[in-house]
C-alpha positions as CSV (number, residue, x, y, z in Angstrom):
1,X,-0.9,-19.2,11.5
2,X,-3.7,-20.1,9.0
3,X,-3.6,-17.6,5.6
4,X,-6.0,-14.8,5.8
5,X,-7.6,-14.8,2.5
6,X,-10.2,-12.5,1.8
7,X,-9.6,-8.6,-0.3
8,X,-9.5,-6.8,3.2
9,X,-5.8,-8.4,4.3
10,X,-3.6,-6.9,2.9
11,X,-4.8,-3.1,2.1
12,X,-1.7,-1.9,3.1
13,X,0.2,-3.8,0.8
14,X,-1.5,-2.4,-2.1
15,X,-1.3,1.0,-0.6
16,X,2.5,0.9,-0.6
17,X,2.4,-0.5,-4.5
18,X,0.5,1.8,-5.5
19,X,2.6,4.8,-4.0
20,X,5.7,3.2,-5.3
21,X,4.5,2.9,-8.6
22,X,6.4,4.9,-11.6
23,X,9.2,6.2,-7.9
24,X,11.2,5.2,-5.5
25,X,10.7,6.6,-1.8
26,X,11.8,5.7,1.5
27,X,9.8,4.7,4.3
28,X,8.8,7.8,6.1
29,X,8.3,9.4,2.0
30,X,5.9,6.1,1.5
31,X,4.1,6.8,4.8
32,X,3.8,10.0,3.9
33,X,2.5,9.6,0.8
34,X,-0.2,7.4,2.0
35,X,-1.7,9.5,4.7
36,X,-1.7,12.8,2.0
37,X,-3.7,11.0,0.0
38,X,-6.0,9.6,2.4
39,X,-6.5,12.8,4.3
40,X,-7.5,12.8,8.1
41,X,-9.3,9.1,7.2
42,X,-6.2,6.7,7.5
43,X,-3.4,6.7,9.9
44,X,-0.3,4.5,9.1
45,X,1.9,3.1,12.2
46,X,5.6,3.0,11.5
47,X,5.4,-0.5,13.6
48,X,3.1,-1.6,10.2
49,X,5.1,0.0,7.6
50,X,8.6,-0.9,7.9
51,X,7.4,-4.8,8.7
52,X,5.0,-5.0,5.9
53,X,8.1,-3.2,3.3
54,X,10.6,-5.9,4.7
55,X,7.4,-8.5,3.6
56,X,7.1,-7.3,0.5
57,X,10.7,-7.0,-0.4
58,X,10.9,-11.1,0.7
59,X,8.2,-11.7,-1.3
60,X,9.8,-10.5,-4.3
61,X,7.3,-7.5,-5.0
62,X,10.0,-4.6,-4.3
63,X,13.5,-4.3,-4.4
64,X,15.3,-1.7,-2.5
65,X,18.6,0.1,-2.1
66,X,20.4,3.0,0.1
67,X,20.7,6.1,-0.4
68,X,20.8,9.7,0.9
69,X,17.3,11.3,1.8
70,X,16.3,15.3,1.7
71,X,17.9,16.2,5.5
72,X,20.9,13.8,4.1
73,X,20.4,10.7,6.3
74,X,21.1,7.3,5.1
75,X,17.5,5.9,4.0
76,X,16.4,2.7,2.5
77,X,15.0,3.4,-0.9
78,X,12.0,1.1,-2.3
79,X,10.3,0.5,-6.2
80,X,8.3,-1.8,-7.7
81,X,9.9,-4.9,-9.3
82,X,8.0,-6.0,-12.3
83,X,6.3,-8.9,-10.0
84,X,5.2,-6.0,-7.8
85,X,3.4,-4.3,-10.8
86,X,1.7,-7.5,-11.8
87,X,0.4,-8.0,-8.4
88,X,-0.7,-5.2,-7.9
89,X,-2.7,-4.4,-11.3
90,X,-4.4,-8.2,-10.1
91,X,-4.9,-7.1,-6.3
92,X,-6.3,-3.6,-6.9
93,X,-9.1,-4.2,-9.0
94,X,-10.2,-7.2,-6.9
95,X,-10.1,-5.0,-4.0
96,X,-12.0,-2.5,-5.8
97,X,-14.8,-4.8,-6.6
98,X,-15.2,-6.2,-2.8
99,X,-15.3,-2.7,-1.6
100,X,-17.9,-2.2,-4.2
101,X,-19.8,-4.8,-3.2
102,X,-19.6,-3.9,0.6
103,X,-20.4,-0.7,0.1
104,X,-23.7,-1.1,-1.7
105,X,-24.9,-3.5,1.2
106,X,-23.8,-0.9,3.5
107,X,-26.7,1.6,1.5
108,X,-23.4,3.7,0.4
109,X,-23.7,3.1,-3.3
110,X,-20.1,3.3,-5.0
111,X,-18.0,4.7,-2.3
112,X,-20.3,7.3,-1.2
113,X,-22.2,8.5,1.8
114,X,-25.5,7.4,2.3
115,X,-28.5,9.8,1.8
């Protein structure tokens, strides 16, 4: 399968960096997270979490261990490895800019709604 290389692929990647960054969590905390933030806009699909945290543990970008979560389940535990924060300080703001840039074609302005 051909590399899909454009700012889009691989938003959720970034999403899960960036709600792993300065914690650890485990899955269902990370998906959590996410969809808090992102408010009734973004819905995240267990089927494309757990894959895309097994991705970027291969990949080298987290790191992960087990441990015990709130309702005292065994849970896999993910953070940031110092790759991960590299990649993701490089990813974000070029994913910034594109959205940027689609945005003001779209007549939005900077992430806004248009008039």
């Amino acid at each position: 399968m051909p590399k899909v290389d454009h700012p889009l692929y691989g938003t959720l990647n970034l999403l899960i960096l960036r709600t792993l960054e300065g914690k650890s969590l485990h899955g269902l905390e990370i998906l959590r997270t996410i969809e808090a933030a992102a408010g009734e806009d973004l819905r995240i699909e267990e089927g494309a979490l757990y894959p895309a945290l097994h991705r970027l543990e291969r990949d080298g970008l987290l790191e992960s261990e087990w441990g015990l979560s709130e309702q005292r389940r065994r849970a896999r535990y993910y953070r940031l490895t110092r790759a991960g924060r590299e990649h993701l300080e490089r990813e974000a703001s070029g994913w910034l800019r594109h959205a940027d840039a689609v945005a003001r074609v779209l007549g939005a302005g900077r992430f806004g709604a248009k008039p």
